[in-house]
N, C-alpha and C positions, 0 to 999 in steps of 0.2 A: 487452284488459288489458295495460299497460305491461310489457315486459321486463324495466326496473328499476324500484325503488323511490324517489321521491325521496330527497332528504338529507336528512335531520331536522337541524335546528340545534335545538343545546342550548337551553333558556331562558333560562343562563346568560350567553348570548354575547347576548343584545339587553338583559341588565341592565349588562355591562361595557362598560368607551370604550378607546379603546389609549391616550388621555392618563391615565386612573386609575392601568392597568399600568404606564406609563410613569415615573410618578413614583414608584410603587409600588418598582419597579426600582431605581429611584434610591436611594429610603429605604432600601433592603434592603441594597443595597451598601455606603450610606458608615453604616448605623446612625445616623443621623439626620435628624429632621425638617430643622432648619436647613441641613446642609449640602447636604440634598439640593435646596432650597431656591436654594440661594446656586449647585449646580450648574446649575438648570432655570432661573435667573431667576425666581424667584417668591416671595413672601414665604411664611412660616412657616403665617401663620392657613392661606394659599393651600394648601400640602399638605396639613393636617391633613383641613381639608374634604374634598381629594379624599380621603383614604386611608378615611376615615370614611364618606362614599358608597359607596366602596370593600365594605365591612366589611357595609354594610347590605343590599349588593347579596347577598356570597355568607353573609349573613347567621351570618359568625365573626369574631371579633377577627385580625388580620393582626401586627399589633403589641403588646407589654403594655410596660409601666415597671416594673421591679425596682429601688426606691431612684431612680436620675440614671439610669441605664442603659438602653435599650432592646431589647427581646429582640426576634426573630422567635416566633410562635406556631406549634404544628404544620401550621394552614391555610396560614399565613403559607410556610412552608420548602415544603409542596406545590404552592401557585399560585406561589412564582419557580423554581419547577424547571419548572412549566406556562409560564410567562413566559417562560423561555430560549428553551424551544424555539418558541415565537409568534416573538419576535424574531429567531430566527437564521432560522426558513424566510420571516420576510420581507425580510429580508437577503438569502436565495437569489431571492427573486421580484425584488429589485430590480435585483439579478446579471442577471439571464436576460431582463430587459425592455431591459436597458441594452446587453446582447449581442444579442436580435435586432434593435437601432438599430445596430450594427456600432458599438458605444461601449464601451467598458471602464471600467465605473465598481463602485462600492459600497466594502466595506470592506476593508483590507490589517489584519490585528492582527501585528504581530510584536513578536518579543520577542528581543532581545540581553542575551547573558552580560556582564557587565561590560569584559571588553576589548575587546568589539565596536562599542561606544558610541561608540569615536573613530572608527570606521569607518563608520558605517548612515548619518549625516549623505552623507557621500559618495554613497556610494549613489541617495538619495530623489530628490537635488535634481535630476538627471538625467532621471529616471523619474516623477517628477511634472507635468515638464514634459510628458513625452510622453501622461500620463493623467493631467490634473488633475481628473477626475473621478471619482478614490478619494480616498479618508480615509482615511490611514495613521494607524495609532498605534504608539508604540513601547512596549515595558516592557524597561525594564534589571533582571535578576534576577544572581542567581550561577547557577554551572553547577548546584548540587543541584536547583533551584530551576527552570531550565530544564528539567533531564532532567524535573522532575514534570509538568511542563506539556506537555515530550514526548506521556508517557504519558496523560494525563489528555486530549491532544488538544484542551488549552484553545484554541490560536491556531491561525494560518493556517500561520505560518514561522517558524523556529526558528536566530538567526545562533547557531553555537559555536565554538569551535574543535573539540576533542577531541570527536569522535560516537562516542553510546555502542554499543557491539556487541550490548546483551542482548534488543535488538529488532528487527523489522523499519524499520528507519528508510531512505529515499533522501535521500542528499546529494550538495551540491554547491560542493564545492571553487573558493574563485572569489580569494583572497589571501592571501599570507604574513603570517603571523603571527610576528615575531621577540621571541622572548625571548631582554634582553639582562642583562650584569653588570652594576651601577652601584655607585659608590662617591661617598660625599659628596666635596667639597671639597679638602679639606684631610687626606684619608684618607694613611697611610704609605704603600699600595700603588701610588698614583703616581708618588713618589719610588725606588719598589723596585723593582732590575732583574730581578728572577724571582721567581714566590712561583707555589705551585700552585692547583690548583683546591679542594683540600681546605683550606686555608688560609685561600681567600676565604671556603667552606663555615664554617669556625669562628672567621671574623671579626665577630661578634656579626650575623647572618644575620636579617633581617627577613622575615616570608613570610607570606602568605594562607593565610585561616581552612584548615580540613581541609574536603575535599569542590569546593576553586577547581580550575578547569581551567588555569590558571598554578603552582599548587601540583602540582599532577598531572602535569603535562611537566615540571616540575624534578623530582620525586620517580622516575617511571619515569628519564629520565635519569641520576641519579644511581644507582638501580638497577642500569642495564645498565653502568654504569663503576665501579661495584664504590665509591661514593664513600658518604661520610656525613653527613645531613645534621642538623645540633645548629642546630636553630632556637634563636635568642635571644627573639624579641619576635613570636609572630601580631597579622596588623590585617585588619580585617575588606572593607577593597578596596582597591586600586589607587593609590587617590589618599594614602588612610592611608598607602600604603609609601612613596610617592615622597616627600611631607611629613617623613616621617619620616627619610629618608635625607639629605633634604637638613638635617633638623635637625643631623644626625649624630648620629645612635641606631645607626647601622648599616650594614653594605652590604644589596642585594635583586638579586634577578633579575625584571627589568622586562618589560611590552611595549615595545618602542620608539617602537611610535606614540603611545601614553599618555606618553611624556617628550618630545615633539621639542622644544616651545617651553623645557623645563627646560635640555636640552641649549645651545639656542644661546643661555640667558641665562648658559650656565656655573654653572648652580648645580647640577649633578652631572656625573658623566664616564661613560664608559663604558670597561671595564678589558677588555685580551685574556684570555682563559680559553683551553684549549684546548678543542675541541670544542663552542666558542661563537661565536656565536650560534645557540640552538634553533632551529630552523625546527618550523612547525607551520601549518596552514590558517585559516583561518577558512570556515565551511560554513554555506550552507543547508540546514536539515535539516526533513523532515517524515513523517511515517508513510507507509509505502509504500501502506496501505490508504486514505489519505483521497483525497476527490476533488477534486482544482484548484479554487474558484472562477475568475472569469474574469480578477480581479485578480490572484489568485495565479500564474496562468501567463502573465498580462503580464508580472510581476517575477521568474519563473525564466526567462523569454526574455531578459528584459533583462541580467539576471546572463550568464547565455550567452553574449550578443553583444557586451558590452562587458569582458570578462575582463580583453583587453590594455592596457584603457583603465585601468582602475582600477587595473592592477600600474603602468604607466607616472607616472599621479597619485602615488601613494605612492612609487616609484623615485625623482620629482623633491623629493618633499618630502624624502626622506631625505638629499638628495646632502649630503656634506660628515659625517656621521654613522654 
């Protein structure tokens, strides 16, 4: 008599294909036949059929149409929560195949806060070379929007500046993040031989939404210097303020890497404050509890080993600024 029992495979798994789920996936994510379509390569008729083989297999509607609109139905929201977790342990299987070939390959997902964007380009192109056999994605979100993803442990790694405290998080600190003052043009304060901090504060002050991590080291700063800050105009990123500044709507408190090319075409300046420029980090952040894939701890070694490299890059782009 056998010690164990075979495995029973469901009878559902010899009616599904992984190209069904696959597209399935697709549909689920973008809510649409056609785009999901236009993302797989495949014409429209092309999905409907699979989704509908689909449908007949686990024998429930996956999709309905409400009006133009397309819903997920409750089968539909159970098998892409059964769908994640298929595709992410075969994403672990193709990890684990690729490490005992002594090869670092499969997926990197990261996701950078909006001032990191100028930075993560740096980064990859380095580390790609060394493992061109991962697929990096990137997602630019805001910090709110990061910390969700944090906690939600949607991705791999998490570029921010400001790591939040209210978790177990491990970071790693790998570049200066300067936040600087700018003023358009043509602003007074250029021609002005002294004007304080609090002055440039109520010189019609442009700033990121509530909840940026740019917003949040000017705010704590201004905090701990007893300052006040009378925002004129919120814009909702980076590129908003500097547009804006150079319009001359106002001064902002910048990243500096986000302005170099501004800078050396002279269409904004950068003014002395005291106690400026912010220094702040930029970090790799991820839950202390998650486990490395094999790409993951290719790209926290690489970060590790090239720190100097990357302050030096930045240091030469800066010179003269």
């Amino acid at each position: 008599m056998p010690l164990t029992s075979p495995i029973t495979i469901p009878k559902l798994a010899s009616r599904l294909t992984f190209r069904q789920l696959h597209i399935f996936h697709a549909v689920y994510l973008l809510k649409s036949y056609s785009k999901a379509g236009n993302e797989l390569g495949l014409t429209q008729p092309a999905v409907s059929s699979q989704i509908r083989q689909l449908e007949e297999a686990i024998g429930m509607p996956v999709f309905e149409y409400i009006g133009r609109r397309l819903f997920c139905t409750a089968a539909g929201e159970a098998l892409a929560k059964s769908t994640r977790l298929i595709f992410t342990e075969i994403g672990k299987l193709q990890s684990d195949l690729a490490e005992l070939e002594g090869v670092v390959a499969g997926e990197l997902r990261l996701v950078a806060v909006n001032t990191a964007q100028y930075v993560v380009p740096y980064l990859l192109r380095a580390f790609l070379n060394l493992y061109p056999q991962v697929k990096v994605s990137v997602r630019v979100v805001n910090r709110a929007a990061a910390i969700q993803r944090l906690e939600d442990n949607s991705d791999d790694l998490v570029i921010m500046g400001m790591v939040p405290s209210e978790r177990p998080y491990t970071s790693l600190p790998f570049l200066d993040n300067e936040l600087v003052p700018v003023v358009p043009t043509d602003h007074p304060f250029l021609s002005t031989p002294a004007f304080s901090t609090q002055e440039f504060l109520d010189s019609q002050l442009l700033i990121r939404e509530s909840g940026s991590g740019s917003r949040l080291a000017l705010e704590t700063h201004c905090r701990n210097h007893h300052l006040h800050i009378n925002n004129y105009m919120e814009l909702g990123s980076n590129d908003a303020l500097k547009h804006a500044v150079i319009a001359g709507l106002g001064v902002a408190v910048l990243p500096k890497v986000s302005i170099l090319p501004e800078l050396k075409l002279g269409l904004m300046h950068i003014i002395d404050l005291p106690d400026f420029p912010l220094k702040r980090s930029w970090c790799v952040v991820y839950p202390q509890a998650k486990h490395p894939t094999p790409a993951m701890r290719a790209f926290i070694e690489y970060i590790q080993q090239n720190i100097r490299q990357f302050e030096h890059t930045f240091l030469r782009q800066n010179q003269g600024f």
